[in-house]
C-alpha positions in Angstrom: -9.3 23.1 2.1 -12.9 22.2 1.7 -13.4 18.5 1.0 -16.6 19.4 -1.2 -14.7 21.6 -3.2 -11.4 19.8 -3.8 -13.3 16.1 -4.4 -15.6 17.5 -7.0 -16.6 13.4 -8.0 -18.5 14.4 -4.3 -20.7 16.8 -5.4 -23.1 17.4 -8.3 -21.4 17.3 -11.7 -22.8 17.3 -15.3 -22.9 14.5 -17.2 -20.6 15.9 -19.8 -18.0 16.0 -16.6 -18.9 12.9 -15.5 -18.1 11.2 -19.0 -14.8 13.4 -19.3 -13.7 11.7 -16.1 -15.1 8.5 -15.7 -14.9 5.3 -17.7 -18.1 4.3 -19.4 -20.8 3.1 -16.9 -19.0 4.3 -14.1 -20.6 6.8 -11.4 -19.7 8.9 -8.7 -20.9 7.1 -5.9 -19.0 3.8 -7.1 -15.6 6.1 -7.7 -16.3 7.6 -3.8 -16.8 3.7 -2.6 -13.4 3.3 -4.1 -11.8 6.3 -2.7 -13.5 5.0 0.3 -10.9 2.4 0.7 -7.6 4.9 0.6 -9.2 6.9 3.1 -10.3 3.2 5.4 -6.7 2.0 5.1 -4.6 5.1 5.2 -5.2 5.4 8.9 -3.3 1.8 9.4 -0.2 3.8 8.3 -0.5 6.7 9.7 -0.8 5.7 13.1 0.7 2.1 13.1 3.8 2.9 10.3 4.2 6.4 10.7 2.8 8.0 13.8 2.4 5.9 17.2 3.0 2.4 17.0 6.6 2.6 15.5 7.8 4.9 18.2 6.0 2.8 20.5 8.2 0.0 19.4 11.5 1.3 19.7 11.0 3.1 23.0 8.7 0.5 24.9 8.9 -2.7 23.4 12.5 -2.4 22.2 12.8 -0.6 25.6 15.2 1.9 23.6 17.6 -0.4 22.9 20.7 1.1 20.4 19.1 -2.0 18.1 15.4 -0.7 18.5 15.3 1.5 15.4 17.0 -1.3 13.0 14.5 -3.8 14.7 12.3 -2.4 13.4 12.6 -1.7 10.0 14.0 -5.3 9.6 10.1 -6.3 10.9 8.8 -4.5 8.0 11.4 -5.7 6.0 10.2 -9.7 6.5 6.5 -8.4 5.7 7.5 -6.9 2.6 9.5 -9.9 1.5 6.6 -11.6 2.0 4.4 -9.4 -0.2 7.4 -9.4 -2.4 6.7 -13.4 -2.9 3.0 -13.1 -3.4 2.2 -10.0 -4.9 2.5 -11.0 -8.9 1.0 -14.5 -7.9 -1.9 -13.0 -6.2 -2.4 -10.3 -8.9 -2.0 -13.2 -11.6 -5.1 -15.2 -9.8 -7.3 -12.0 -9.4 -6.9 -11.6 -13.0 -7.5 -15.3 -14.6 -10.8 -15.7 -11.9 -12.2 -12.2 -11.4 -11.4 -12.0 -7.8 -9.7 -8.6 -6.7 -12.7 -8.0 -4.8 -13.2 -11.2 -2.7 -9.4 -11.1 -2.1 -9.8 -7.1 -1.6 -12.0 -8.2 1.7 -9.9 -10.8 2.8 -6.7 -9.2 3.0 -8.6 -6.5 4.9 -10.3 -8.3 7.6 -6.6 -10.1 7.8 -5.0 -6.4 8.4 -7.7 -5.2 10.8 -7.7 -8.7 12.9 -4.1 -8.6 13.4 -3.7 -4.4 14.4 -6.5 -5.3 16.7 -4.0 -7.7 18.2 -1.9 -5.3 18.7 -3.6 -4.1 21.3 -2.2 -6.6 23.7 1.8 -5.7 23.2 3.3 -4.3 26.0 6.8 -3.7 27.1 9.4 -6.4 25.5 6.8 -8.5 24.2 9.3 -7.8 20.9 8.8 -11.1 19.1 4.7 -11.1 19.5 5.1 -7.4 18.5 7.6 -8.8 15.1 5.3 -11.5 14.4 1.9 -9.3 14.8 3.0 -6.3 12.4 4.4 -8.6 9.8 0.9 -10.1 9.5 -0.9 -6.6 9.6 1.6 -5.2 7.4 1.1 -8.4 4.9 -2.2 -7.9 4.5 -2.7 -4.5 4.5 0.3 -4.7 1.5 -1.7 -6.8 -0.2 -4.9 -5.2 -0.8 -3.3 -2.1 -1.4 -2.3 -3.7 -4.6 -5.6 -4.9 -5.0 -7.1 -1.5 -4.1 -5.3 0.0 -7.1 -6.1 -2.6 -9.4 -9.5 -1.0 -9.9 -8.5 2.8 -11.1 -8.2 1.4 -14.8 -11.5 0.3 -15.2 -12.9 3.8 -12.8 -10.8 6.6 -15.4 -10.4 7.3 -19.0 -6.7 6.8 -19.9 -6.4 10.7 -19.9 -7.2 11.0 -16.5 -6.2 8.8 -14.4 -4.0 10.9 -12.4 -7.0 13.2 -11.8 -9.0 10.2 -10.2 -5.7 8.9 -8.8 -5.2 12.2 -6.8 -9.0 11.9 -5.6 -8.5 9.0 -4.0 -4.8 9.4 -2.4 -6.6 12.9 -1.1 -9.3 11.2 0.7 -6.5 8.7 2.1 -4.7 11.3 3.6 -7.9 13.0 4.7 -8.9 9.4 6.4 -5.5 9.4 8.1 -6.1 12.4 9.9 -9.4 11.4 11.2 -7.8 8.0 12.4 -4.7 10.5 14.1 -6.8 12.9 15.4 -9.4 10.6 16.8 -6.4 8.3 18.3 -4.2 12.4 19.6 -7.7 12.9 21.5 -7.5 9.8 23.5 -3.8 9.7 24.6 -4.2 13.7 25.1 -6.6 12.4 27.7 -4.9 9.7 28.5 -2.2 11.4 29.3 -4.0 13.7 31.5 -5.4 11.0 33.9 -1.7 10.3 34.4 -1.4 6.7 32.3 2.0 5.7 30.5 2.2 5.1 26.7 1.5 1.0 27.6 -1.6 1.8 28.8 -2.5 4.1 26.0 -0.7 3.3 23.1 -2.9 -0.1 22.4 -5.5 1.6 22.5 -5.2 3.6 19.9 -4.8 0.0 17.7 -7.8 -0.4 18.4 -9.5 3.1 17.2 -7.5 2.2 14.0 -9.1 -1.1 13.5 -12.6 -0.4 14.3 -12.1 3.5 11.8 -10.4 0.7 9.2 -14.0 -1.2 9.9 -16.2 1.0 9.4 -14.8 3.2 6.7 -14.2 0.2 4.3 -17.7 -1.1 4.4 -18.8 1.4 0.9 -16.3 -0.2 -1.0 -17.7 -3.4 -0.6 -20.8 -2.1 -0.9 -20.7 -0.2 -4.3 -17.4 -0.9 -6.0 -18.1 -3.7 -8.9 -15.6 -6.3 -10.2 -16.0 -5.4 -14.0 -13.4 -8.0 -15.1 -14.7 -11.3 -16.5 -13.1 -15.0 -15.1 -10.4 -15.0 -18.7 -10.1 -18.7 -20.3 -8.4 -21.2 -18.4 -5.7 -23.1 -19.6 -6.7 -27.0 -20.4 -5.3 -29.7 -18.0 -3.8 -27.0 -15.7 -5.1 -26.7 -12.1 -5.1 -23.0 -10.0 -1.4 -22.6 -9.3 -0.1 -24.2 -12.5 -2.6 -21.8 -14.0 -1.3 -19.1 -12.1 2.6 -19.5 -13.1 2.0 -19.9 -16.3 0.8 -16.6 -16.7 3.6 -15.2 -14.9 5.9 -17.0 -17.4 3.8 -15.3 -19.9 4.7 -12.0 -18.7 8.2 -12.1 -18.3 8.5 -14.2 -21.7 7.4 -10.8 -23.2 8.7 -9.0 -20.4 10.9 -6.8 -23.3 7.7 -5.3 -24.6 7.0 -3.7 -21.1 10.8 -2.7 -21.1 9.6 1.0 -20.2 6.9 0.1 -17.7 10.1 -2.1 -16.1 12.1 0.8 -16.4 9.8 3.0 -14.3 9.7 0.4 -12.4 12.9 0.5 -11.2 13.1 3.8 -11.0 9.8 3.3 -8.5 12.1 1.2 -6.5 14.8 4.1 -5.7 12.8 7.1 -5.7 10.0 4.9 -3.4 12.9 3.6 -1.4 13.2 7.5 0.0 9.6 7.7 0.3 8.8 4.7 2.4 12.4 5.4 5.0 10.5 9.0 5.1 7.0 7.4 5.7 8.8 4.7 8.1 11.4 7.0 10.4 9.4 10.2 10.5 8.3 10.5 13.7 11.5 8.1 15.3 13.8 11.5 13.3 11.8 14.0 14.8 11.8 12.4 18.9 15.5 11.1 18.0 16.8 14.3 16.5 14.7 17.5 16.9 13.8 16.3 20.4 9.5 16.3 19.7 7.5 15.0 22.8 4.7 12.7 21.2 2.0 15.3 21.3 4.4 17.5 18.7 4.9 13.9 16.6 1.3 14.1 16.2 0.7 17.3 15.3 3.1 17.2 13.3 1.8 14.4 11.1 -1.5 16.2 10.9 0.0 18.6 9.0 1.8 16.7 6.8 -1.3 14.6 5.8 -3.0 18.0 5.4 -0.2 18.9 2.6 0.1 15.3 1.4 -3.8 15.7 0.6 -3.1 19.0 -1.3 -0.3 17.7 -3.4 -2.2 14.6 -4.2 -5.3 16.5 -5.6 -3.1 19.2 -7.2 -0.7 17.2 -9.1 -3.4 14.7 -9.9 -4.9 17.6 -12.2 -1.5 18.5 -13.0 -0.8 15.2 -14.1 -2.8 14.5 -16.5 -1.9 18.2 -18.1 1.8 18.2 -18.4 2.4 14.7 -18.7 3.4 11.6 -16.4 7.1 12.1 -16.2 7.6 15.7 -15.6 4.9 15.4 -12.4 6.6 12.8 -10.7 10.8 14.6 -11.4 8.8 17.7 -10.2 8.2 15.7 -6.8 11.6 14.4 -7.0 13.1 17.4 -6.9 10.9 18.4 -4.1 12.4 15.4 -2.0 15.9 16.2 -2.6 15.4 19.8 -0.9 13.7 18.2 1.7 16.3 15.6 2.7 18.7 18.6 2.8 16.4 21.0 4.7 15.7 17.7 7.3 19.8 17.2 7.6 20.8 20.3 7.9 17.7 21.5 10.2 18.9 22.8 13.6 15.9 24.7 14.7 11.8 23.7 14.6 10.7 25.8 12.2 13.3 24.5 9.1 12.4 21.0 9.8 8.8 22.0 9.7 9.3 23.5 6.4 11.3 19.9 5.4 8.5 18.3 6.8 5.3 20.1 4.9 7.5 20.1 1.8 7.7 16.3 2.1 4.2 16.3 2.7 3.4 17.9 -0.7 5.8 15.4 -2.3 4.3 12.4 -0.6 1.0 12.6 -1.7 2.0 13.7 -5.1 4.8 10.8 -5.9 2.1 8.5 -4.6 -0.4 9.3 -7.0 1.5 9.9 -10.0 2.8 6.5 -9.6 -0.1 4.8 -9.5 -1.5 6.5 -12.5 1.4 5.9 -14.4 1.2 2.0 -13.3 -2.6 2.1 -14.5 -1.7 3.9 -17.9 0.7 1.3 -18.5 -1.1 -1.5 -17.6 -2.8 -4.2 -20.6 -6.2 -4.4 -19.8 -6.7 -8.3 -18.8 -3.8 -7.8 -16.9 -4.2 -5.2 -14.9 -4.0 -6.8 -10.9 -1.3 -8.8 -12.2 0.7 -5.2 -13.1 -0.5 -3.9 -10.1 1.1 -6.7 -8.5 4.3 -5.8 -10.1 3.9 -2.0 -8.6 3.4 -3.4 -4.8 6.4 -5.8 -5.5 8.3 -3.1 -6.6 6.9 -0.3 -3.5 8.0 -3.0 -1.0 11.2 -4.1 -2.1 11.8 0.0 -1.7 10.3 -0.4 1.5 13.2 -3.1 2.3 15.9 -1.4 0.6 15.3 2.3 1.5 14.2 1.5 5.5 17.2 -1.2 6.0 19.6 1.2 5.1 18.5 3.6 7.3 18.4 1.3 10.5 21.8 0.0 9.3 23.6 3.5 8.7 22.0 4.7 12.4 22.7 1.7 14.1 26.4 1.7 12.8 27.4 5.4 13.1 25.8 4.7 17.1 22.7 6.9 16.3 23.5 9.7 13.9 20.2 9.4 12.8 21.2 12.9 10.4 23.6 11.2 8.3 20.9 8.1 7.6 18.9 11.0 6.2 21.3 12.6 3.7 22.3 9.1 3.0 18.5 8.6 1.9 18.4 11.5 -0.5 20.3 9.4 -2.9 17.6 7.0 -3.8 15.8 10.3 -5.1 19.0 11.1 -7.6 19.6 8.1 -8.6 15.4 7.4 -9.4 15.3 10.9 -11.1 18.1 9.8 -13.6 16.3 6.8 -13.8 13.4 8.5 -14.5 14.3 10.4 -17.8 14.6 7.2 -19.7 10.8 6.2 -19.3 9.1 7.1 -23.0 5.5 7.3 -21.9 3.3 7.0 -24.8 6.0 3.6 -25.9 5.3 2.5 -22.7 1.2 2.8 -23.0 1.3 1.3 -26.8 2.8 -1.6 -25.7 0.0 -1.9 -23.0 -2.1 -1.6 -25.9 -1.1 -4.7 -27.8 -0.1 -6.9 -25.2 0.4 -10.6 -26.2 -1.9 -13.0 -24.1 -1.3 -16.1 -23.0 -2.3 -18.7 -25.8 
């Protein structure tokens, strides 16, 4: 795949494109400077959630207790909770002052401190390791919400899934930079004769300083096009706050299809983020991969996350919201039964680039469909409701999965079939969402009076 081909907001366009794509005054570089940010962060959860520093956890810190796997997830669990807790509330504020962007670089110099930290675990440090990634994972959470926030005010209605896909492409792109970067070290690493505590933290660090550097266009170019909204009389920041969340769920019955998808999001995303969270702890636990294969293994899977994102984006936006995102659905119910059933290498590399596909996909589609149902003064508070709804999946859908392993003493295949519900149950879910009701009502929202 060539980058310049596939990100065509990269290269020279017309302006006829450009205005087919992009919202009025909006350019290229300012949509790149946005996608910048997907491909700055992605490499947090690629190496720290996905890759490294999980595995890391349950076989060194957790020192490979029968508990390590369950640990963990319940860590993630608390840090989603707590996004749980703040996400509408911070979405609300961003809205009524115009600040997704200063709280955009807070919450990311919050996530980049605290994986720095990480640097310094080491075997059974478990509760500085608990209380380090539930700090990292808050943060980094958080201004994915924010992040996302932006792609209304970036893409016409029509396409947002196109632009969407652009940016969870370059994510996945950044996450294999942020891998590969971090597989060169510990390959060397590994051939001076250290042990993963002497390598593993540094590789938090490569993360941190990629997340750094890569971040710094966003801040630069993206603009914060939303205006500070009239404030309530006699009501100070957090009564100000609340009462716009009472606002919202006052009329919460004229949203009743974006709540729908919404908890649809929260089963189909509960699959997605156990995938995301247990991927390389399945493939050590089960297929027996050394960490060099975990690795490689992820590379490839962010090399056909990036294609699905960028191909369904544009598919998206042809054939409609909800058949894109049953299509991935369907794709993640044959890979949870290609992963169960997978007794040699090559099927469960087949469940795993199959998942890949779907990941980036279901990611993007999502998004877009949050976006498209979003009212227009409200859209960081919606977007709130999208990362509240992502991480209580990423409670539900992970918990179960240390829960069901750590009770059937390890049968780590049975946690996975178990998982491939939350994509049934979210596909049914699924086919009660009536798209265009759903954008009308975002169309004439009530405001707070």
């Amino acid at each position: 795949m060539q980058i310049s081909t596939k990100l065509d907001f990269i290269s020279p366009v017309t302006s006829q494109d450009k205005a087919k794509y992009l919202a009025p005054n909006v350019g290229r570089r300012e949509v790149w400077s946005w996608a910048m940010f997907d491909f700055a962060n992605s490499g947090y959860t690629t190496v720290v959630i996905t890759t490294i520093f999980n595995a890391y956890f349950v076989s060194v810190v957790a020192r490979n207790q029968d508990w390590g796997t369950f640990a963990w997830t319940a860590t993630l669990a608390a840090s989603y909770a707590l996004i749980i807790l703040t996400a509408p509330i911070l979405g609300a504020y961003a809205d009524a002052y115009a600040a997704k962007k200063r709280l955009l670089l807070l919450t990311t110099i919050g996530c980049i401190l605290f994986t720095s930290l990480l640097f310094f675990i080491g075997p059974g440090d478990l509760w500085l390791a608990v209380i380090l990634i539930i700090l990292a994972n808050f943060f980094f959470g958080s201004g994915e919400n924010l992040i996302a926030a932006f792609l209304p005010e970036l893409a016409r209605s029509e396409t947002l899934g196109k632009i969407s896909g652009w940016g969870w492409s370059l994510g996945y792109i950044g996450g294999i930079v942020s891998l590969g970067c971090s597989f060169a070290y510990v390959t060397w690493a590994q051939e001076q004769g250290q042990q993963p505590e002497q390598f593993v933290p540094v590789t938090l660090l490569i993360t941190a300083f990629l997340f750094a550097i890569s971040c710094v266009p966003t801040f630069l170019y993206l603009r914060e096009r939303a205006q500070p909204q009239p404030h309530l009389h006699n009501r100070n920041v957090i009564s100000e706050v609340f009462a716009r969340l009472g606002d919202t769920i006052k009329h919460v019955r004229d949203y009743r299809d974006l709540m729908r998808f919404l908890v649809c999001l929260i089963s189909y995303q509960a699959g997605i983020q156990t995938v995301v969270v247990i991927a390389a702890i399945y493939a050590q636990q089960v297929m027996n991969f050394d960490s060099n294969d975990t690795m490689l293994l992820v590379v490839l899977v962010n090399i056909t996350a990036a294609l699905g994102a960028f191909v369904f984006g544009n598919i998206q936006d042809k054939i409609g919201h909800v058949p894109t995102i049953a299509l991935t659905l369907i794709g993640w119910i044959v890979m949870v039964l290609l992963a169960w059933g997978a007794e040699d290498r090559a099927t469960f590399w087949l469940a795993a680039n199959i998942a890949g596909l779907c990941l980036g996909a279901a990611q993007s589609a999502g998004r877009a469909l949050i976006g498209y149902f979003s009212p227009a003064l409200r859209r960081a508070e919606f977007f709130g409701l999208w990362g509240l709804a992502v991480k209580l999946s990423s409670i539900l859908g992970p918990v179960t999965y240390g829960l069901v392993s750590w009770i059937s003493h390890g049968d780590h295949r049975l946690a996975m079939l178990i998982t491939g519900s939350y994509f049934i149950i979210g596909l049914l879910i699924l086919m009660s969402v009536n798209v265009q009701r759903g954008r009308q009502a975002a169309l004439c929202n009530k405001e707070i009076l």
